[in-house]
C-alpha positions as CSV (number, residue, x, y, z in Angstrom):
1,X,30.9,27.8,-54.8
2,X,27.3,26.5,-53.7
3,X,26.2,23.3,-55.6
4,X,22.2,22.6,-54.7
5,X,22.3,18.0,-54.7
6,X,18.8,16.5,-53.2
7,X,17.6,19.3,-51.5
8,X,20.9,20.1,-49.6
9,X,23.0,23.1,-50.4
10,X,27.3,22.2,-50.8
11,X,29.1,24.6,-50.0
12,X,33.0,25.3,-50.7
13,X,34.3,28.6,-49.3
14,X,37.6,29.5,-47.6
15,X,36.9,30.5,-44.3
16,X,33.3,29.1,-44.3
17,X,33.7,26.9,-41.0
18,X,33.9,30.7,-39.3
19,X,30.3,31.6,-40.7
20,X,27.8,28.8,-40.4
21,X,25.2,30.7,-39.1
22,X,25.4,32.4,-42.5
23,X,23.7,29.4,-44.2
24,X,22.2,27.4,-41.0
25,X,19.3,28.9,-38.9
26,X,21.0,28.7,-35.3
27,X,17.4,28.2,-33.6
28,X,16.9,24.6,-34.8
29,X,18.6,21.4,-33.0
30,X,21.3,21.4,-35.4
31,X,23.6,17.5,-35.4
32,X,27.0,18.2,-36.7
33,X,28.3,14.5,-37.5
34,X,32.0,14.0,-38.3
35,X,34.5,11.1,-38.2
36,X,37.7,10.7,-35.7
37,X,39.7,12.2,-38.0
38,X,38.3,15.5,-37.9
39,X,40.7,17.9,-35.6
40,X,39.1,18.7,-32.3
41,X,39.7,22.8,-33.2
42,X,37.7,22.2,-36.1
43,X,35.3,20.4,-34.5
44,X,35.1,23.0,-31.7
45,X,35.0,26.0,-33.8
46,X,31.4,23.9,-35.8
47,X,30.2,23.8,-32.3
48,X,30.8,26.9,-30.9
49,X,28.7,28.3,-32.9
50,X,25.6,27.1,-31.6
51,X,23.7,27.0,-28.3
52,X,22.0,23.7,-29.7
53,X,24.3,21.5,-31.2
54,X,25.0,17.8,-30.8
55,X,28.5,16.0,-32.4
56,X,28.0,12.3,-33.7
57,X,31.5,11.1,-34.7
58,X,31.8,7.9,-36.5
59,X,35.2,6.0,-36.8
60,X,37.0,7.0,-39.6
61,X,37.0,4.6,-42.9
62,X,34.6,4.0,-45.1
63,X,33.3,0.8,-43.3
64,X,31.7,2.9,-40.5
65,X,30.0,5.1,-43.5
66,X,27.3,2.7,-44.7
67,X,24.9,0.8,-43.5
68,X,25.5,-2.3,-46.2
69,X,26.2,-5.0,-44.6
C-alpha cells in the first residue's frame, strides 16, 4: 500500500526494509531517524543500504517525540 500525506510517500510492504533504494535515491545524504526500540538488525539492514547515511535515534516514548514543552 502507498498513501501520498504532505508531500511524503507511506509505504506498507512486507519485505520493504530489503528494498529502499526502490523508493529513495541512494545518491542524496539520506538521515534514517529511529527510537531505541528499534532492533539493531533492523536498523543495520536501513543502513546498509547506503554509502551516505546517518542514524539519529531518539529515546523511545512519546516524550522524546515533540518538541512541546
Amino acid at each position: 500500500m502507498e498513501v501520498t500525506l504532505n508531500n511524503s510517500k507511506i509505504i506498507i510492504q512486507k519485505g520493504c526494509l530489503s528494498k529502499l533504494l526502490e523508493y529513495i535515491q541512494p545518491s542524496k545524504k539520506t538521515m534514517i531517524i529511529s527510537d531505541t526500540n528499534v532492533p539493531c538488525i533492523l536498523k543495520q539492514q536501513v543502513l546498509s543500504q547506503f554509502s551516505n547515511a546517518y542514524l539519529f535515534e531518539v529515546k523511545s516514548g512519546e516524550d522524546s517525540k515533540s518538541f512541546a514543552d
